[in-house]
C-alpha positions as CSV (number, residue, x, y, z in Angstrom):
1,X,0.0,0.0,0.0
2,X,1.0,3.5,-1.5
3,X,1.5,6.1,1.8
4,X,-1.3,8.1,-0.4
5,X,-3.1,5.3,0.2
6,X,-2.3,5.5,3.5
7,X,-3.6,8.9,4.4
8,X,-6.5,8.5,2.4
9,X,-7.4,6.0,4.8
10,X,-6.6,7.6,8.0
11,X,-8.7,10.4,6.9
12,X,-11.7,8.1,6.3
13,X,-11.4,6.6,10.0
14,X,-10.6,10.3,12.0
15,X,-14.3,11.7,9.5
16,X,-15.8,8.4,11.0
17,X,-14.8,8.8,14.9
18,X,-16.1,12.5,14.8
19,X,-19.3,11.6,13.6
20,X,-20.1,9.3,16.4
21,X,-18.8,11.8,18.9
22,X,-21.0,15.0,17.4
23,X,-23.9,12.0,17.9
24,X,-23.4,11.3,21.1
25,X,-25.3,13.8,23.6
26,X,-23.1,15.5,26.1
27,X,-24.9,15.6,30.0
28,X,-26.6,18.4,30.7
29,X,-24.9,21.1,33.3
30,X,-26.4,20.4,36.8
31,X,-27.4,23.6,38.7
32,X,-25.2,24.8,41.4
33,X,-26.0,26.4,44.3
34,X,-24.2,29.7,45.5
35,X,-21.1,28.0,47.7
36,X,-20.1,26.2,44.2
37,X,-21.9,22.5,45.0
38,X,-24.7,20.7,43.0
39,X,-28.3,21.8,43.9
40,X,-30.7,18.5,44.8
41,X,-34.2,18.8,44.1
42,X,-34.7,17.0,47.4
43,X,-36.3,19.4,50.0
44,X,-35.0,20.5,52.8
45,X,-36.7,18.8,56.4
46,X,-37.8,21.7,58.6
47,X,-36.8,21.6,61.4
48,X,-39.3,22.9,64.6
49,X,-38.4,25.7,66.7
50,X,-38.7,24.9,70.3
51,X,-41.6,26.7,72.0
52,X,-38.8,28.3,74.8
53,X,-37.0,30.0,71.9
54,X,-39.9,31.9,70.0
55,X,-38.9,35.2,70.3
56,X,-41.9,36.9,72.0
57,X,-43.5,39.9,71.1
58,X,-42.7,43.2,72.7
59,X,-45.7,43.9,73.9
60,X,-46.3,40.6,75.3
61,X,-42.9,40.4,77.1
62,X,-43.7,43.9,78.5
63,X,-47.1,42.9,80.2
64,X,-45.3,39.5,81.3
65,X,-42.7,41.7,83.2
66,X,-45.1,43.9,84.8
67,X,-47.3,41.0,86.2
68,X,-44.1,39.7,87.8
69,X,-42.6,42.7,88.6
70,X,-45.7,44.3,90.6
71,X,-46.8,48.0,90.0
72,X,-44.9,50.5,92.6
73,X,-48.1,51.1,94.6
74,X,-48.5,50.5,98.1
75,X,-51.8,48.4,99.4
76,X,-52.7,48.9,103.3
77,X,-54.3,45.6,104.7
78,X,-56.6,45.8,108.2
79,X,-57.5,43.2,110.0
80,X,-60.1,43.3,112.7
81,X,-60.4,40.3,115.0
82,X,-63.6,39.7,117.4
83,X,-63.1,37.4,119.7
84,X,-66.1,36.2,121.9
85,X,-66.7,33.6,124.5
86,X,-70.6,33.0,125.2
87,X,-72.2,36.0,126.7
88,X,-68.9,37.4,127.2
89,X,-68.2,40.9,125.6
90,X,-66.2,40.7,122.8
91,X,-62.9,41.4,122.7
92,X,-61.4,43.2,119.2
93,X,-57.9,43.2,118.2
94,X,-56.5,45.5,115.4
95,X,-53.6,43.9,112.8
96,X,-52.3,46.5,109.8
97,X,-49.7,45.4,107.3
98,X,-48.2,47.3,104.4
99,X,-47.3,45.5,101.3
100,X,-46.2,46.5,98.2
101,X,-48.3,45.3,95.0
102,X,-47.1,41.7,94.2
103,X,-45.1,41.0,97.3
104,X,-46.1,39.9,101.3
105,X,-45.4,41.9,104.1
106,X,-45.4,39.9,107.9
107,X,-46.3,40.5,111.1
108,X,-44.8,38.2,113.9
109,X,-45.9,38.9,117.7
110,X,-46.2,36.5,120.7
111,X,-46.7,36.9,124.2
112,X,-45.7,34.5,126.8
113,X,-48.9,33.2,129.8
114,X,-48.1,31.8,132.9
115,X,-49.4,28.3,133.0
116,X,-50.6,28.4,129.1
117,X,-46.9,29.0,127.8
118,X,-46.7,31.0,124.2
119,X,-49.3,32.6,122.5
120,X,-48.9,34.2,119.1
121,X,-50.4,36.7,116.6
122,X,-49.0,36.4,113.1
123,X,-50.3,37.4,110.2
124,X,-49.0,37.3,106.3
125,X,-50.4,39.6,103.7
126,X,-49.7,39.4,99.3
127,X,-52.3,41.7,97.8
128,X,-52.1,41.6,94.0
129,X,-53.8,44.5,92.0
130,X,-55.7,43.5,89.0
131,X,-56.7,45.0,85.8
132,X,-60.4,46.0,87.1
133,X,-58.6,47.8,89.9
134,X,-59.8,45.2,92.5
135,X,-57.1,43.6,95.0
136,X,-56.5,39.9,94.9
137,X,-55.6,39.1,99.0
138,X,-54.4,36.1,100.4
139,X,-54.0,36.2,104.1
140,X,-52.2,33.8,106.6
141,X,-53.2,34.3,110.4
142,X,-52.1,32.5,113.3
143,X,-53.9,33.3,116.5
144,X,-54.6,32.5,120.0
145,X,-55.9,34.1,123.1
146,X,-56.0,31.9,126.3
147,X,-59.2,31.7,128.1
148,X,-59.2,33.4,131.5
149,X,-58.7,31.8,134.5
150,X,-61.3,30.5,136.6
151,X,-60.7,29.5,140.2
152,X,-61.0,25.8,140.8
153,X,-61.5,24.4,137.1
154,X,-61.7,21.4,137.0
155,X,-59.1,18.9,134.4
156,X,-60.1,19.0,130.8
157,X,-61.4,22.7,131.1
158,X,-60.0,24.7,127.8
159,X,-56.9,26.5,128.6
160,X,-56.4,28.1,124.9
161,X,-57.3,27.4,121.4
162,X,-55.3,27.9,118.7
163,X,-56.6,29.8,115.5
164,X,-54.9,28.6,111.7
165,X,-56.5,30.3,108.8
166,X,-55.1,30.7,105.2
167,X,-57.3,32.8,102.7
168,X,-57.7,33.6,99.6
169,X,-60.0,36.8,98.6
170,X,-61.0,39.3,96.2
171,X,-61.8,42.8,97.3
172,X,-62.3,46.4,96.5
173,X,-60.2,49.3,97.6
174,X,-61.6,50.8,100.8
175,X,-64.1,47.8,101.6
176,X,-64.1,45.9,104.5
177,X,-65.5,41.8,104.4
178,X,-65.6,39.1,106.8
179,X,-63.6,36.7,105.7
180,X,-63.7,33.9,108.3
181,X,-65.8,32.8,111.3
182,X,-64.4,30.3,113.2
183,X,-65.6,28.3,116.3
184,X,-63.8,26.5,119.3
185,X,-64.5,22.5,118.3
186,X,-64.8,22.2,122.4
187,X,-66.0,25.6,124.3
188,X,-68.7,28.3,123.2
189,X,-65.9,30.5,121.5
190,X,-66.1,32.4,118.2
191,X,-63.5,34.4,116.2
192,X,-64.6,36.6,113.6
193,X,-61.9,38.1,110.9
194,X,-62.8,40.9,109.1
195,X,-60.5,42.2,106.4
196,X,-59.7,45.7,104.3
197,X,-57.7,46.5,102.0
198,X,-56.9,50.1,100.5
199,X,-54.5,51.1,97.6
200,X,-52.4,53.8,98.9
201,X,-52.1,56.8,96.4
């Protein structure tokens, strides 16, 4: 073979080979995202925020912080206790605590009586003020008053009684209420609690 024949043919074969490349489809470009990597079509989970880090609303954090913070008003709480035994006069004892809106203020006070040993007066007050300018209350009291003594009483007599009350009230400014009535589970003795509470302007 002739080297014209030669390229002749070499031609043929190189025309050949770059028909069944131009045939053969090149892939198409995948999209890319913007750091450089392929894009899926696969979507992306979502993933739930936890209830404890939504942002809250400023308005909404605002009244949050006022309900725990309190308002700076002061609220004067009396407490009126009538104590009676039978046909006895009544004997009334006066209790006034200031608190500040949202918080408690105490009174501790206790006397000590020969042959009935300690007898104590204490009193917790937490008025709340709430948005229709009433006072929420709740009142502790601790209380006891010996009974007088009586010449030759006999054993099993009632020496003292002791008086636990824990309440929870709603009231207006400047109004008094009874709020408990309680009786001696042995002797004829009653205890009345009346209670007022006024916002101090």
């Amino acid at each position: 073979m002739t080297t014209r024949a030669l390229a002749l043919a070499f031609l043929i074969m190189t025309a050949a080979a770059g028909t069944v490349l131009a045939q053969t489809p090149a892939p198409a470009p995948q999209p890319r995202g913007r750091s450089g990597a392929p894009a899926t079509d696969a979507p992306r989970p979502r993933v739930a925020t936890p209830a404890s880090e939504t942002p809250q609303a400023p308005a909404a954090a605002a009244s949050e912080r006022a309900r725990r913070e309190g308002q700076p008003i002061n609220i004067k709480v009396d407490l009126t206790l009538t104590d009676q035994r039978g046909g006895s006069p009544a004997i009334k004892r006066t209790v006034t605590v200031l608190a500040a809106d949202g918080y408690t203020g105490s009174i501790r006070t206790q006397s000590q009586v020969i042959q009935v040993g300690p007898v104590p007066l204490n009193v917790d007050a937490s008025p709340t003020l709430l948005a229709d300018g009433k006072i929420r209350l709740a009142i502790n009291l601790q209380y006891d008053w010996p009974a007088p003594t009586e010449t030759g009483s006999a054993r099993g007599t009632v020496a003292s009684t002791s008086l636990h009350d824990q309440l929870m009230m709603i009231l207006e400014s400047g109004k008094a209420m009874i709020a408990a009535q309680s009786a001696d589970p042995v002797g004829d003795r009653q205890v009345t609690v009346e209670v007022k509470a006024t916002i101090l302007k």
